[in-house]
C-alpha positions as a Markdown table, in Angstrom:
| # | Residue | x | y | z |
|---|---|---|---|---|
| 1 | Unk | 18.6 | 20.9 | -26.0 |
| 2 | Unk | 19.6 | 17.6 | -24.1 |
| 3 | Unk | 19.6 | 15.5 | -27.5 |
| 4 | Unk | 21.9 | 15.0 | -29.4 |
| 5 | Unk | 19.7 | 14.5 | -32.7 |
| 6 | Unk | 18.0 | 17.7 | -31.8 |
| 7 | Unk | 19.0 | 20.1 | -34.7 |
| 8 | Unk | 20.9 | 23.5 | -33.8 |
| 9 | Unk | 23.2 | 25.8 | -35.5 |
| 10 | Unk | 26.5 | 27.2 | -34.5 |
| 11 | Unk | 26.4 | 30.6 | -33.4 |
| 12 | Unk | 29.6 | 33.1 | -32.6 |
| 13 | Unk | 29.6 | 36.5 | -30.9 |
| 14 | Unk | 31.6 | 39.3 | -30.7 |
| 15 | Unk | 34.7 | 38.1 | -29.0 |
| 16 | Unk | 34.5 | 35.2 | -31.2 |
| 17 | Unk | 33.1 | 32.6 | -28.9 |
| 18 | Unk | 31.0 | 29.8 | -29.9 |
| 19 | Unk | 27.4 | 28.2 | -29.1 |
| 20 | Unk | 25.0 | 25.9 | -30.1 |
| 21 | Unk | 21.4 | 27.0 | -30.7 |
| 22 | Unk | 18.1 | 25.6 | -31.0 |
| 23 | Unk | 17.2 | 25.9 | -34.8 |
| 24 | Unk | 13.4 | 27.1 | -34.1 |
| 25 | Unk | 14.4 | 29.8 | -31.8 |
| 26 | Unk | 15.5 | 33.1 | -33.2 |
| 27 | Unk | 19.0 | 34.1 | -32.0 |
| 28 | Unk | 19.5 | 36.4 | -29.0 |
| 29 | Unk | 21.5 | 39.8 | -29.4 |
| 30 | Unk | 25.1 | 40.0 | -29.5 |
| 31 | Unk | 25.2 | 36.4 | -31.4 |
| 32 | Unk | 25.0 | 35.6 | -35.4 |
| 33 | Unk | 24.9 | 32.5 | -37.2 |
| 34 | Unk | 27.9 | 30.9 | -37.8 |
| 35 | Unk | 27.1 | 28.9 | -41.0 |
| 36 | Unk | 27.0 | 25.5 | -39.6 |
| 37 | Unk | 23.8 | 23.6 | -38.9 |
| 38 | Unk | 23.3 | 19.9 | -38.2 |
| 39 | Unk | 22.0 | 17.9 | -35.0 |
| 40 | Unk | 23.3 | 18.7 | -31.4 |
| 41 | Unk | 26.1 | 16.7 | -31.6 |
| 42 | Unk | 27.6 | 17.3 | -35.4 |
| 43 | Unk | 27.6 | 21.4 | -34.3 |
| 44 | Unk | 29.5 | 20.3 | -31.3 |
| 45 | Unk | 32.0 | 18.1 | -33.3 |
| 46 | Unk | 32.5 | 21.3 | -35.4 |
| 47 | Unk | 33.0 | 23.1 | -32.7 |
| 48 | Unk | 35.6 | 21.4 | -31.5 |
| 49 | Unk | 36.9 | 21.6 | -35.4 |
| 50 | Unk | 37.0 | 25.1 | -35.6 |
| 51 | Unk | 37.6 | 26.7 | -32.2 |
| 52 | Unk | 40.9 | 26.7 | -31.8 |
| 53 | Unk | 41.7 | 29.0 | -29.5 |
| 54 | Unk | 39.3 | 29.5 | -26.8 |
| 55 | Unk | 40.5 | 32.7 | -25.3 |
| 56 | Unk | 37.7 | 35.6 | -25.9 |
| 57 | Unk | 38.9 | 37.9 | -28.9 |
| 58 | Unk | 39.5 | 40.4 | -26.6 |
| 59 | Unk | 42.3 | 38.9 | -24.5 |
| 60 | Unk | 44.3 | 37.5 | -27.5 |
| 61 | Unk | 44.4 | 41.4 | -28.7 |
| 62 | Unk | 45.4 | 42.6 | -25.5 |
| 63 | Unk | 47.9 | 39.6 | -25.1 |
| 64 | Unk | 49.4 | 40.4 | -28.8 |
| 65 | Unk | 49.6 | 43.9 | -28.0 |
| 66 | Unk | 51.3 | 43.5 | -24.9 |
| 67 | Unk | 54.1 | 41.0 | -27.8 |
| 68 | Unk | 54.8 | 44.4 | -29.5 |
């Protein structure tokens, strides 16, 4: 998925991270569609839109739990 014209959609797993896939494929476990679909690059603009924090979900519970 090399071009950026290619179409995807955003995908997100568990701990909240985020992905691009190939629209044709079907997704793999652990992941479900995010909402977002467009070429390579406008999923990776909203990406960067929408991740904020990169840290997995896991470590910003432990992390605010630690804060208490």
């Amino acid at each position: 998925m090399e071009d950026d014209d290619s179409a995807a959609i955003v995908v997100v797993n568990h701990e909240e991270q985020f992905s691009l896939w190939p629209i044709n494929m079907a997704i793999p476990g652990g992941w479900r569609a995010e909402g977002f679909e467009g070429s390579r690059r406008e999923c990776l603009d909203y990406i960067d839109r929408v991740w904020r924090d990169i840290r997995p979900l896991s470590m910003r519970r432990m992390i605010d739990d630690s804060d208490a």
